[in-house]
mmCIF file of the C-alpha atoms, coordinates in Angstrom:
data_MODEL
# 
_entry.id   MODEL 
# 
loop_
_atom_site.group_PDB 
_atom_site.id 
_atom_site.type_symbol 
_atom_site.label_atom_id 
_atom_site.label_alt_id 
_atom_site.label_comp_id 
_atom_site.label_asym_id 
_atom_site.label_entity_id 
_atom_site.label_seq_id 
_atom_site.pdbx_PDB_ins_code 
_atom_site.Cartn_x 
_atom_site.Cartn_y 
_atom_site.Cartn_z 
_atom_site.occupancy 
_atom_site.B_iso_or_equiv 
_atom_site.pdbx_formal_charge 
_atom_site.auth_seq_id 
_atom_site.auth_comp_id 
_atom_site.auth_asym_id 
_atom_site.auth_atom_id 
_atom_site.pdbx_PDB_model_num 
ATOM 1   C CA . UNK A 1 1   ? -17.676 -6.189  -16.411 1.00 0.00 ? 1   UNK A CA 1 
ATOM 2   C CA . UNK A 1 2   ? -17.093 -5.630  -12.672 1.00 0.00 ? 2   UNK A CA 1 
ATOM 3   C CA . UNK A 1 3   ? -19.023 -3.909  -10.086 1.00 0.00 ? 3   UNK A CA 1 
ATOM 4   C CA . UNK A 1 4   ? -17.053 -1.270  -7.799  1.00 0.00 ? 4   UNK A CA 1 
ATOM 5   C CA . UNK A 1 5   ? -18.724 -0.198  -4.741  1.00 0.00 ? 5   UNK A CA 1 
ATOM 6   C CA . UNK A 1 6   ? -17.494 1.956   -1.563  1.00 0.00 ? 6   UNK A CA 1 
ATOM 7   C CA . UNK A 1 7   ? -18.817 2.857   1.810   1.00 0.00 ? 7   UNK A CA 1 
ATOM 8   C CA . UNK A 1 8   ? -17.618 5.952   3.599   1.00 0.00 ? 8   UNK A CA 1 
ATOM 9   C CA . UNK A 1 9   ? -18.182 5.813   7.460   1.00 0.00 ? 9   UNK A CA 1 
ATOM 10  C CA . UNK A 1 10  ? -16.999 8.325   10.104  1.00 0.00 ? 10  UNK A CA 1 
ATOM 11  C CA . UNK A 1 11  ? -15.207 6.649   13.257  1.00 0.00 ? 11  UNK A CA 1 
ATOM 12  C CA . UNK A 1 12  ? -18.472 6.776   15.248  1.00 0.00 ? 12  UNK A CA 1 
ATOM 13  C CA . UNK A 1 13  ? -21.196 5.388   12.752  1.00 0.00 ? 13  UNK A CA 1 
ATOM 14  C CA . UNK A 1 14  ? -18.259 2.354   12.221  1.00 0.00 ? 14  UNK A CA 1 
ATOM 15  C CA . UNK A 1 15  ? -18.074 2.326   15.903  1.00 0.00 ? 15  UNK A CA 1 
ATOM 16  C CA . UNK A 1 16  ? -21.418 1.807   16.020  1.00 0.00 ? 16  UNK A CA 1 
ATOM 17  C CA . UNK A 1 17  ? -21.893 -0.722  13.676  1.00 0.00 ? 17  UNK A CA 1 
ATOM 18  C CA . UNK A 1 18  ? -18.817 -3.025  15.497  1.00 0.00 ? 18  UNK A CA 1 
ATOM 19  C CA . UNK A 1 19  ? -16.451 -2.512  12.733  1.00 0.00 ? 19  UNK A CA 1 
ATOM 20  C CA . UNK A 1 20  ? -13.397 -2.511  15.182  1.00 0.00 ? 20  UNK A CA 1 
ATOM 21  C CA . UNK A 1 21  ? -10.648 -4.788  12.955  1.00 0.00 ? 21  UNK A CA 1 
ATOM 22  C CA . UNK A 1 22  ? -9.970  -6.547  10.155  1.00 0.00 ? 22  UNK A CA 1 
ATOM 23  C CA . UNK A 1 23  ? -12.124 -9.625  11.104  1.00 0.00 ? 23  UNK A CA 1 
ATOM 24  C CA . UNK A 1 24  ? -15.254 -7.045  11.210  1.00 0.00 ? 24  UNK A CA 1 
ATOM 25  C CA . UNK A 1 25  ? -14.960 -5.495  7.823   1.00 0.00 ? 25  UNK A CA 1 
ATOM 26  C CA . UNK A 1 26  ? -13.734 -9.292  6.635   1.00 0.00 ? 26  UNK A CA 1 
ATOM 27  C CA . UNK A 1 27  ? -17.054 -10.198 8.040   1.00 0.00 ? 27  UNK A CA 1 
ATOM 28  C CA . UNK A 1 28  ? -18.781 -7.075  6.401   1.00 0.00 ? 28  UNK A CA 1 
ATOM 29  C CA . UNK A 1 29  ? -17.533 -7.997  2.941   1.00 0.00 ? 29  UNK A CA 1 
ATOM 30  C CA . UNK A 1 30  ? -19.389 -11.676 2.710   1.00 0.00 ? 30  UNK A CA 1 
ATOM 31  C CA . UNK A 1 31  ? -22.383 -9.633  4.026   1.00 0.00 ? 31  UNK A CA 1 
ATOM 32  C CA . UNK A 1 32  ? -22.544 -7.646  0.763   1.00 0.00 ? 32  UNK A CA 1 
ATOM 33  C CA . UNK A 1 33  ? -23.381 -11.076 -1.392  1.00 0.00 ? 33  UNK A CA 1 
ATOM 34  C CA . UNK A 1 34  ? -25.862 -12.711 0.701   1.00 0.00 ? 34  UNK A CA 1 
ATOM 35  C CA . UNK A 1 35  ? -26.587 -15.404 -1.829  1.00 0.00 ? 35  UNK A CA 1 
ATOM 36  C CA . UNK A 1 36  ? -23.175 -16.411 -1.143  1.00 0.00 ? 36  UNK A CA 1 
ATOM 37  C CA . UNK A 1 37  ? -21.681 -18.368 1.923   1.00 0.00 ? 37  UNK A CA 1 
ATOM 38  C CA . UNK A 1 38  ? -18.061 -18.609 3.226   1.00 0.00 ? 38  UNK A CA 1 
ATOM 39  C CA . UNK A 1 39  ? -18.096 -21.870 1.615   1.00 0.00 ? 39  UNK A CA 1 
ATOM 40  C CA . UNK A 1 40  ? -18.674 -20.555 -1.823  1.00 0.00 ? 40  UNK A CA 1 
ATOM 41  C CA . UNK A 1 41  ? -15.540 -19.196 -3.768  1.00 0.00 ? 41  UNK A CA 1 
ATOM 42  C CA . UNK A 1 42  ? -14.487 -15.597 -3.240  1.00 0.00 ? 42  UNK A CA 1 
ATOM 43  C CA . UNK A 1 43  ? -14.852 -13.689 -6.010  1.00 0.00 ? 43  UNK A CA 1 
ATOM 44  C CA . UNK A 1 44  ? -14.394 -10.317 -4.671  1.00 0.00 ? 44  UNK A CA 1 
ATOM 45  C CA . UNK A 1 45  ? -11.914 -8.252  -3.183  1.00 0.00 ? 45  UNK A CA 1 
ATOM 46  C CA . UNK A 1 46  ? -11.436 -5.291  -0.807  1.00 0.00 ? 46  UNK A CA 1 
ATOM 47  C CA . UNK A 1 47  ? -9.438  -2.901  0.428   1.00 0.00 ? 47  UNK A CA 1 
ATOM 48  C CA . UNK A 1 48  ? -9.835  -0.546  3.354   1.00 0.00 ? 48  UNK A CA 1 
ATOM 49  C CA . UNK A 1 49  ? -8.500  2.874   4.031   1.00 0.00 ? 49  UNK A CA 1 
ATOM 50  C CA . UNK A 1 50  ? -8.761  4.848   7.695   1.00 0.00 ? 50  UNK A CA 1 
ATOM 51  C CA . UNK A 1 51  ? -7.609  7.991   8.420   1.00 0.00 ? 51  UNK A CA 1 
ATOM 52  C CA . UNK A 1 52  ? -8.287  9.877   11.729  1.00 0.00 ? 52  UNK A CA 1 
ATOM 53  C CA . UNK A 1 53  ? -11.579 11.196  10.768  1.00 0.00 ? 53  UNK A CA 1 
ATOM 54  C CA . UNK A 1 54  ? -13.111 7.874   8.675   1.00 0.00 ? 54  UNK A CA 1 
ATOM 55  C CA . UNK A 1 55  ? -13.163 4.566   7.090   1.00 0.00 ? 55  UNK A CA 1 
ATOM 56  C CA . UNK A 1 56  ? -13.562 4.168   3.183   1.00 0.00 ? 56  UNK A CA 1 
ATOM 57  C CA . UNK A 1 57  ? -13.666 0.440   2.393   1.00 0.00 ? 57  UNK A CA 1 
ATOM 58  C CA . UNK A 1 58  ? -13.886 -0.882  -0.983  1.00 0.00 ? 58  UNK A CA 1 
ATOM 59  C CA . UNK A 1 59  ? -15.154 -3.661  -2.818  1.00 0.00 ? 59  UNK A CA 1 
ATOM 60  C CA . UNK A 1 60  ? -14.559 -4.806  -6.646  1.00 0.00 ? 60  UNK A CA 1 
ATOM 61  C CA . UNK A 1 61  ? -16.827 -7.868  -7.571  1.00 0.00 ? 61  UNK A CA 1 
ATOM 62  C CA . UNK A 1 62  ? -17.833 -10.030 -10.358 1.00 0.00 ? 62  UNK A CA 1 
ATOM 63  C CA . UNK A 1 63  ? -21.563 -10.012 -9.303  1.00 0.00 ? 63  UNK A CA 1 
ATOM 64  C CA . UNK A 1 64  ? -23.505 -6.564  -7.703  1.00 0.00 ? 64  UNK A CA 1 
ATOM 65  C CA . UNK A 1 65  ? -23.104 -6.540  -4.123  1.00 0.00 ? 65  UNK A CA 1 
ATOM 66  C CA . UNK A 1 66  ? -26.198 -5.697  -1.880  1.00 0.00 ? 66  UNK A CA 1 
ATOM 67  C CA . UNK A 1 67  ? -25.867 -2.314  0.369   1.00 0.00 ? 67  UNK A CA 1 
ATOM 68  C CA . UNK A 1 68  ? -26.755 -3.492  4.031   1.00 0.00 ? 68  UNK A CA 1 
ATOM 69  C CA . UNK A 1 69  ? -29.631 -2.307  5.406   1.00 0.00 ? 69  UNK A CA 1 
ATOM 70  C CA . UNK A 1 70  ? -28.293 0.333   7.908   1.00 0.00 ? 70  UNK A CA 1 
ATOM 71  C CA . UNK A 1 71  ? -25.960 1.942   5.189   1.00 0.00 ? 71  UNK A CA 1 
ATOM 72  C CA . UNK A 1 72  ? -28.101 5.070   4.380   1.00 0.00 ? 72  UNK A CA 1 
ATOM 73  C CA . UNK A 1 73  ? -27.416 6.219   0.504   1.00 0.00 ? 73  UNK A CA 1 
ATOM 74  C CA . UNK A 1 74  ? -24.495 9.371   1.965   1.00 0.00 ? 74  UNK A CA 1 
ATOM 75  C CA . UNK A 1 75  ? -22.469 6.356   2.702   1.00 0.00 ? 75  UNK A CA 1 
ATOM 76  C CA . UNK A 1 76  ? -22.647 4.213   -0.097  1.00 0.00 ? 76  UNK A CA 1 
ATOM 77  C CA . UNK A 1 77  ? -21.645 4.818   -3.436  1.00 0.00 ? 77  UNK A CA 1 
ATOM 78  C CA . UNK A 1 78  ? -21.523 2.282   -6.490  1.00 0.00 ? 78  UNK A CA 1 
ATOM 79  C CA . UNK A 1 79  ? -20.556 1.989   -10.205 1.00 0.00 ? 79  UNK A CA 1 
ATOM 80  C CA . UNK A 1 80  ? -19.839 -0.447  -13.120 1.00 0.00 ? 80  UNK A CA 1 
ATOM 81  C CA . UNK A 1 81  ? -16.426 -1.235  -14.481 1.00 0.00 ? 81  UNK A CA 1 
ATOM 82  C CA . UNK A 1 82  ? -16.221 -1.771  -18.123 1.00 0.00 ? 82  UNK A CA 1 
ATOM 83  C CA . UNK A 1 83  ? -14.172 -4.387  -19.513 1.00 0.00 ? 83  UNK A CA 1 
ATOM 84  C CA . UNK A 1 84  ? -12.974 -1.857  -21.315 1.00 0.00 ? 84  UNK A CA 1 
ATOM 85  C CA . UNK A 1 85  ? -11.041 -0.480  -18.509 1.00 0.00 ? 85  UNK A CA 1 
ATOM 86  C CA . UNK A 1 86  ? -8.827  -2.725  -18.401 1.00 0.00 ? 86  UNK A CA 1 
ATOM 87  C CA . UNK A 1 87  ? -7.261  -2.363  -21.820 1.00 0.00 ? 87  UNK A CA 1 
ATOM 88  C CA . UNK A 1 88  ? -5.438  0.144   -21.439 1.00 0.00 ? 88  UNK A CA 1 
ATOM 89  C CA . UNK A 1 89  ? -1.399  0.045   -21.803 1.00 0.00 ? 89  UNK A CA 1 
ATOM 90  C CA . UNK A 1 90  ? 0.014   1.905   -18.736 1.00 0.00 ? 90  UNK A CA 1 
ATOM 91  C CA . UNK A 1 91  ? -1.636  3.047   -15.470 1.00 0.00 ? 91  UNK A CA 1 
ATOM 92  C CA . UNK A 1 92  ? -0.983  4.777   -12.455 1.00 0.00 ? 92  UNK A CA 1 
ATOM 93  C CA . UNK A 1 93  ? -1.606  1.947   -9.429  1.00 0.00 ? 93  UNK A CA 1 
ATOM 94  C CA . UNK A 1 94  ? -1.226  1.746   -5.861  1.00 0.00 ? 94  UNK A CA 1 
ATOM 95  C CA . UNK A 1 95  ? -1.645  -1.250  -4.195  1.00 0.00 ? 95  UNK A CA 1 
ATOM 96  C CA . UNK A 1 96  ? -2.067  -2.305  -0.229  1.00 0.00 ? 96  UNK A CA 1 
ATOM 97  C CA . UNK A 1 97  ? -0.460  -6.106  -0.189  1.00 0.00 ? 97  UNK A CA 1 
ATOM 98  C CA . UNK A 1 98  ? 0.797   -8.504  2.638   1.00 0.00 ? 98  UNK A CA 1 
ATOM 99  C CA . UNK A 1 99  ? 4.186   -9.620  1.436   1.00 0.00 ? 99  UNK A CA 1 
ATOM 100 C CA . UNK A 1 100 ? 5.642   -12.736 2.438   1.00 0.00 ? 100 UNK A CA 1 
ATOM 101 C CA . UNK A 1 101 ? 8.273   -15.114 1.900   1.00 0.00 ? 101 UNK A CA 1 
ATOM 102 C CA . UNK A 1 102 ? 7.763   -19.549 1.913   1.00 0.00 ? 102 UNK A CA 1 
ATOM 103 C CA . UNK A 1 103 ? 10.056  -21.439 3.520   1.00 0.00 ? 103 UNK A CA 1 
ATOM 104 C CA . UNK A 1 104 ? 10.264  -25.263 3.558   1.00 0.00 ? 104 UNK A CA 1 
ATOM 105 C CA . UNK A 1 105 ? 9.373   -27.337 6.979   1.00 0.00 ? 105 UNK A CA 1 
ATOM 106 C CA . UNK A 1 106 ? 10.696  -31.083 7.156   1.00 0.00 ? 106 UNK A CA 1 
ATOM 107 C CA . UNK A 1 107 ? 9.235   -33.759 9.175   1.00 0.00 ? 107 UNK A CA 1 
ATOM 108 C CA . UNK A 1 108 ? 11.546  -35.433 11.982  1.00 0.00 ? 108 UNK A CA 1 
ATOM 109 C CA . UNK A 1 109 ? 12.885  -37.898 9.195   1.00 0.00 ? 109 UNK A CA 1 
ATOM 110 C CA . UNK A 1 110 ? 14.132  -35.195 7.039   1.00 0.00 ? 110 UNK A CA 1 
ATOM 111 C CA . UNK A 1 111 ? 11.508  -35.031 4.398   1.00 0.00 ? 111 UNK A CA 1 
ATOM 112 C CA . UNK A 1 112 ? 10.403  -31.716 2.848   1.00 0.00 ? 112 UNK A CA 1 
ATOM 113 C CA . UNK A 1 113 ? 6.159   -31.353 3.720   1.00 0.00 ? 113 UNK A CA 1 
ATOM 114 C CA . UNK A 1 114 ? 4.178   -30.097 1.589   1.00 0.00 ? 114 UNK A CA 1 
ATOM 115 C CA . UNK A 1 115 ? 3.498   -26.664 3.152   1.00 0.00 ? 115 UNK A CA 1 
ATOM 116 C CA . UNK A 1 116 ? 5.900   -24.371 4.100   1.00 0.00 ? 116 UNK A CA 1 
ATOM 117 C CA . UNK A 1 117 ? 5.436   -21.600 6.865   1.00 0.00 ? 117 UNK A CA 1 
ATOM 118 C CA . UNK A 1 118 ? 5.083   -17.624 5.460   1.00 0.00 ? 118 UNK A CA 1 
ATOM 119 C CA . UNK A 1 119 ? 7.482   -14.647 7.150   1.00 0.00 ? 119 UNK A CA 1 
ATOM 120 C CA . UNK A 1 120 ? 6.429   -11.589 6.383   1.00 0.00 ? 120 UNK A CA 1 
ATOM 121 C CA . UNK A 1 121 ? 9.380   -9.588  3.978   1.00 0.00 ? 121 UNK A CA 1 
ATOM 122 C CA . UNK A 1 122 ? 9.611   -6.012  5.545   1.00 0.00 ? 122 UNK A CA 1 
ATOM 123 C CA . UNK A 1 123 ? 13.359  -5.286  4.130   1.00 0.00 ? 123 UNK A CA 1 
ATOM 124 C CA . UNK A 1 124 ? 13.352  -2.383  1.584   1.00 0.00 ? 124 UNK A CA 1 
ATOM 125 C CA . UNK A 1 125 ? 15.367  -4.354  -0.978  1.00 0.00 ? 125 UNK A CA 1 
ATOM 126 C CA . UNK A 1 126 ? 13.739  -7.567  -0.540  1.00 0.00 ? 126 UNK A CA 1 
ATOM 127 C CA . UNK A 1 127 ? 9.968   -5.963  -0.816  1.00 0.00 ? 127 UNK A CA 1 
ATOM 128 C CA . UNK A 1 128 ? 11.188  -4.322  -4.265  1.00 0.00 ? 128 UNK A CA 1 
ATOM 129 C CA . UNK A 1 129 ? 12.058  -7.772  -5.646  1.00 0.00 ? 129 UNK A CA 1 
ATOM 130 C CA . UNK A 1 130 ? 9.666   -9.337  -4.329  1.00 0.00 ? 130 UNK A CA 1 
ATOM 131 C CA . UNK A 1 131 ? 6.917   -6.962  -5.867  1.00 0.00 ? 131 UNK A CA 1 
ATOM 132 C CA . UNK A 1 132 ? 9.083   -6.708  -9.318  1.00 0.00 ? 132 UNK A CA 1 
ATOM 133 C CA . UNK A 1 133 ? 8.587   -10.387 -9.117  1.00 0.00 ? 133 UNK A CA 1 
ATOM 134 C CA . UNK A 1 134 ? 5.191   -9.820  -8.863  1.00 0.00 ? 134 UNK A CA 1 
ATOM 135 C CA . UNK A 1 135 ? 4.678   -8.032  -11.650 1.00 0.00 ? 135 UNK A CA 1 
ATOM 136 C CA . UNK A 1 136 ? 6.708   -10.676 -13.691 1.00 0.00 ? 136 UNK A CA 1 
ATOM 137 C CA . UNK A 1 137 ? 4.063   -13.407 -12.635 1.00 0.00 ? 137 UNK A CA 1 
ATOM 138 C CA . UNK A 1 138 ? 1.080   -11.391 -13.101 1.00 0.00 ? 138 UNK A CA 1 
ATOM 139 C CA . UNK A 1 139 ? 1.563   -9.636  -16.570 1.00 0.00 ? 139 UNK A CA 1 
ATOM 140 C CA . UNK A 1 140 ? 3.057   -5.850  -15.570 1.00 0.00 ? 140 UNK A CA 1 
ATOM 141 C CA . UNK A 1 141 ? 6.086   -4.485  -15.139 1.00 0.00 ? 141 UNK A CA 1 
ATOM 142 C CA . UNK A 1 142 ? 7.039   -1.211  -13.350 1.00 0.00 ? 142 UNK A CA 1 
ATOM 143 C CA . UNK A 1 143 ? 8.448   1.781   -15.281 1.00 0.00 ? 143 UNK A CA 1 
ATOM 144 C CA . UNK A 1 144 ? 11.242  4.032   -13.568 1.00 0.00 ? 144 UNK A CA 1 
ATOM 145 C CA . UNK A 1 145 ? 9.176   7.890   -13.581 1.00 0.00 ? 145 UNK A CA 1 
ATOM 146 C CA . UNK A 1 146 ? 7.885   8.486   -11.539 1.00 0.00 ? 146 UNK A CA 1 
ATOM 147 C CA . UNK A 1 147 ? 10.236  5.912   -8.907  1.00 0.00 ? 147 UNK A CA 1 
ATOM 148 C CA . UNK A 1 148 ? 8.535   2.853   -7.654  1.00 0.00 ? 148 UNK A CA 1 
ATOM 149 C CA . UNK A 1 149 ? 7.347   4.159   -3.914  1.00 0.00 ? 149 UNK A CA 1 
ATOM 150 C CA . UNK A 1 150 ? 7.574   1.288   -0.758  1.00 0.00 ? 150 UNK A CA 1 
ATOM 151 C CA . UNK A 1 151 ? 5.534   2.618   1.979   1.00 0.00 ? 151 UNK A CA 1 
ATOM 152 C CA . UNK A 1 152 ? 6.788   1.341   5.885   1.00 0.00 ? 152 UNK A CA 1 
ATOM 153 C CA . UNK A 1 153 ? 5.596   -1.841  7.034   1.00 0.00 ? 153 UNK A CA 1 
ATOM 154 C CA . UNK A 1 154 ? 2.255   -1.576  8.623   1.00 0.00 ? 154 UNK A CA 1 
ATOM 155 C CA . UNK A 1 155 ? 1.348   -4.459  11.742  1.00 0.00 ? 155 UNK A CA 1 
ATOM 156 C CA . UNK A 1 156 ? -2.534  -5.404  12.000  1.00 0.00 ? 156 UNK A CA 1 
ATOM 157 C CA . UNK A 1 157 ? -2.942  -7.381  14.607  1.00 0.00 ? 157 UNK A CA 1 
ATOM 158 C CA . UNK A 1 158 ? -6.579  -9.923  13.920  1.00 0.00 ? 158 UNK A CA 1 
ATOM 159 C CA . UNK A 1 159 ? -8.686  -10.551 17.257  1.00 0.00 ? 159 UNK A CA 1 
ATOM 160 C CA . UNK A 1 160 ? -11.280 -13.248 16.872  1.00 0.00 ? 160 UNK A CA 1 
ATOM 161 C CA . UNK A 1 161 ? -12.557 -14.992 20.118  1.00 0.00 ? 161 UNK A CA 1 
ATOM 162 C CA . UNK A 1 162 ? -9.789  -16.521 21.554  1.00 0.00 ? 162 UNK A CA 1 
ATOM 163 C CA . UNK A 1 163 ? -7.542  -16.711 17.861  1.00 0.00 ? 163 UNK A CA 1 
ATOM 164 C CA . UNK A 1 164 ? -4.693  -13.710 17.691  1.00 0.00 ? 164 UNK A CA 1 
ATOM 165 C CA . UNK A 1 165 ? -2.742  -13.180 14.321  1.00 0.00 ? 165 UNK A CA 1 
ATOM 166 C CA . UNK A 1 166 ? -0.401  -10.829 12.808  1.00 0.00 ? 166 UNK A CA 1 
ATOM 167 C CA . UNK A 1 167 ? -0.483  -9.792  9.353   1.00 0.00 ? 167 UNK A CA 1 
ATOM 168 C CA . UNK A 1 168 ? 2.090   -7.196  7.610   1.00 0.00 ? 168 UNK A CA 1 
ATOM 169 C CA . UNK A 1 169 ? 1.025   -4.532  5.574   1.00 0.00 ? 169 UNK A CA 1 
ATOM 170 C CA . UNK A 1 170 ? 2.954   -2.581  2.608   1.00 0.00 ? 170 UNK A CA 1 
ATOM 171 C CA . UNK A 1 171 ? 1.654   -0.097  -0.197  1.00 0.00 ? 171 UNK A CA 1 
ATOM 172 C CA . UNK A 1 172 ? 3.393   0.130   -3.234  1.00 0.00 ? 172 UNK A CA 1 
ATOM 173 C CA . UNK A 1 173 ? 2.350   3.248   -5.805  1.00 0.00 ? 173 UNK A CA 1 
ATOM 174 C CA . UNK A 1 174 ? 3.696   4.201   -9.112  1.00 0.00 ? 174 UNK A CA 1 
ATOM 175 C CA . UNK A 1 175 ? 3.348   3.241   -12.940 1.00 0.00 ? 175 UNK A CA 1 
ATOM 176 C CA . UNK A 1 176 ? 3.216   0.056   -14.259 1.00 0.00 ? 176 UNK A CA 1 
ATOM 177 C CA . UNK A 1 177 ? 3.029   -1.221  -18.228 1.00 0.00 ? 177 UNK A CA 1 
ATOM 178 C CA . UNK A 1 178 ? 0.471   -4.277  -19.581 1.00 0.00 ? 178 UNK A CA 1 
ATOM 179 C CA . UNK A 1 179 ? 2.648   -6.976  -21.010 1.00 0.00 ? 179 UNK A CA 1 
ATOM 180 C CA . UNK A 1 180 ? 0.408   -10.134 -20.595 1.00 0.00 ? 180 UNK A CA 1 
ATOM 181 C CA . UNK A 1 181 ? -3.237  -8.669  -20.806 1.00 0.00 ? 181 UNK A CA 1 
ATOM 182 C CA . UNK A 1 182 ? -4.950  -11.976 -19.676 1.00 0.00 ? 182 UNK A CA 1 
ATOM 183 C CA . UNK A 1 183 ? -2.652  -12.074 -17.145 1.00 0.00 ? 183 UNK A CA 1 
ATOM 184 C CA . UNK A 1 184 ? -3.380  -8.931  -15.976 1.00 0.00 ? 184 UNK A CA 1 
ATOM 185 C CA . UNK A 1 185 ? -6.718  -8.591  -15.633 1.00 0.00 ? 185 UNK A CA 1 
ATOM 186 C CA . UNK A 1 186 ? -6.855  -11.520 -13.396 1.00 0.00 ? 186 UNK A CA 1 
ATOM 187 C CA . UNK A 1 187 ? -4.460  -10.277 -11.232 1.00 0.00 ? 187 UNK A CA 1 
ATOM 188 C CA . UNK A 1 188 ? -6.854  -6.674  -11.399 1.00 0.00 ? 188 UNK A CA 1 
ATOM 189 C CA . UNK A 1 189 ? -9.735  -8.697  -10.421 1.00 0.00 ? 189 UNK A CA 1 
ATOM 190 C CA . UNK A 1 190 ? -8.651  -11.258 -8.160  1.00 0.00 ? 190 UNK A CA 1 
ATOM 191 C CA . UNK A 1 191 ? -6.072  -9.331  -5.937  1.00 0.00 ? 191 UNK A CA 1 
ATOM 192 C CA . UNK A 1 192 ? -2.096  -9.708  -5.763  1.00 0.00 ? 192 UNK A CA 1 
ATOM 193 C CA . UNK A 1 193 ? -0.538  -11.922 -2.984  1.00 0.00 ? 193 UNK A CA 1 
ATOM 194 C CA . UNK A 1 194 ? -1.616  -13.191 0.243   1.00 0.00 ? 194 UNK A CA 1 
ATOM 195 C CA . UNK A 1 195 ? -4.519  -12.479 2.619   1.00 0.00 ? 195 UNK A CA 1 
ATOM 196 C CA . UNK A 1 196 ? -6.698  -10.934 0.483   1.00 0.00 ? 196 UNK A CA 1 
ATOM 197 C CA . UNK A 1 197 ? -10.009 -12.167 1.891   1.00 0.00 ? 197 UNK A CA 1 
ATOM 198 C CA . UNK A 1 198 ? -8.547  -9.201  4.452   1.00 0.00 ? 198 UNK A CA 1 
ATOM 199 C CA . UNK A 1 199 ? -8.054  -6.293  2.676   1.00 0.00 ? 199 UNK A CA 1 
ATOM 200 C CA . UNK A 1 200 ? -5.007  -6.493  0.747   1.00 0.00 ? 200 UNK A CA 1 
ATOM 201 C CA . UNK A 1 201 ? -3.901  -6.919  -3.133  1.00 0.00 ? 201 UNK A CA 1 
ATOM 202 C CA . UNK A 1 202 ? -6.441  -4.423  -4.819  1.00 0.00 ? 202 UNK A CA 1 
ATOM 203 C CA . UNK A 1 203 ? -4.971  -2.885  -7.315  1.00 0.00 ? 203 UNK A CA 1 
ATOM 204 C CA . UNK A 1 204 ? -6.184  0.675   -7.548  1.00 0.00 ? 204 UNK A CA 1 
ATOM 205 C CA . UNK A 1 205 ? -5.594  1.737   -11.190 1.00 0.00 ? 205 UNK A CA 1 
ATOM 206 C CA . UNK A 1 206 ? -6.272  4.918   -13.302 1.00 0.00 ? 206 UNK A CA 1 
ATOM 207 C CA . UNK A 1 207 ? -5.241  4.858   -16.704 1.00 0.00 ? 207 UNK A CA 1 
ATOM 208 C CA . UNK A 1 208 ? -2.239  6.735   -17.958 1.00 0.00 ? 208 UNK A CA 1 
ATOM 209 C CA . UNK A 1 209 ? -3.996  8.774   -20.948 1.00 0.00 ? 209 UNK A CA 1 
# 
């Protein structure tokens, strides 16, 4: 069981309540599970949608978050998801991720370290492998109707005191078929790819009945 809740703000009321970037609503998220602290594993993730008008940002979690104290009920909605929503075979998905590559760094002797520095991939091609690739890893694999959709690489610049960052944004939608179901569901619950403590790797499913 999982706990899916949403809150709905216009551009004012999140204007308002200082959620200007990615580091606010980041911020926003740990503020749902205040039992928890930074420190503490993550065991939620979010995803946020804007449009011109308002902010929707999402949160699936193992444990019921909290609504904040200045989030009157018309913003806030919340539900339980079954375990049995996740058995399914075949869903429809869309998914917001940061894709990125690893390449290896070597010291000034030559030898290989043991972290690598991430590019972002933002070449058509190359973000279709990389998600089919993905899928392979995580226990899904994408079926050909409708055609697997790459959205344009999106830039979201993070501001935090004195720190700048860049991190690349790209939505994939379509259909995708179970083939690992353990594999799966952690991958459902737990996000897909990197930077996910800011908003990306949801997977938004509905079942394909």
């Amino acid at each position: 069981m999982s706990f899916l809740a949403q809150i709905t703000l216009n551009r004012a009321e999140a204007a308002r309540q200082c959620l200007h970037g990615l580091y606010e609503w980041h911020d926003l998220s740990w503020k749902l599970f205040p039992d928890k602290s930074k420190e503490d594993k993550r065991d939620f993730i979010t995803r946020l949608d804007t449009d011109e008008h308002e902010f929707k940002f999402t949160v699936l979690s193992a444990n019921k978050p909290k609504k904040p104290s200045w989030c009157i009920s018309e913003y806030w909605k919340e539900r339980v998801v079954p375990e049995s929503f996740y058995q399914k075979d075949r869903y429809f998905f869309k998914v917001f991720t940061n894709p990125t590559k690893t390449l290896s760094r070597r010291d000034p002797k030559g030898n290989k370290k043991n972290h690598g520095s991430h590019y972002a991939i933002i070449k058509p091609e190359e973000l279709r492998i990389w998600f089919l690739h993905k899928g392979e890893q995580h226990g899904f694999r994408i079926l050909d109707e409708p055609e697997l959709e790459i959205s344009p690489p999106v830039f979201h610049k993070l501001y935090r005191k004195s720190d700048e960052g860049l991190l690349v944004g790209v939505e994939f939608k379509g259909c995708l078929e179970v083939t690992n179901k353990t594999e799966f569901i952690k991958v459902a619950c737990e996000g897909l790819g990197r930077a996910r403590g800011f908003g990306f790797g949801m997977i938004v499913l509905k079942p394909i009945l």
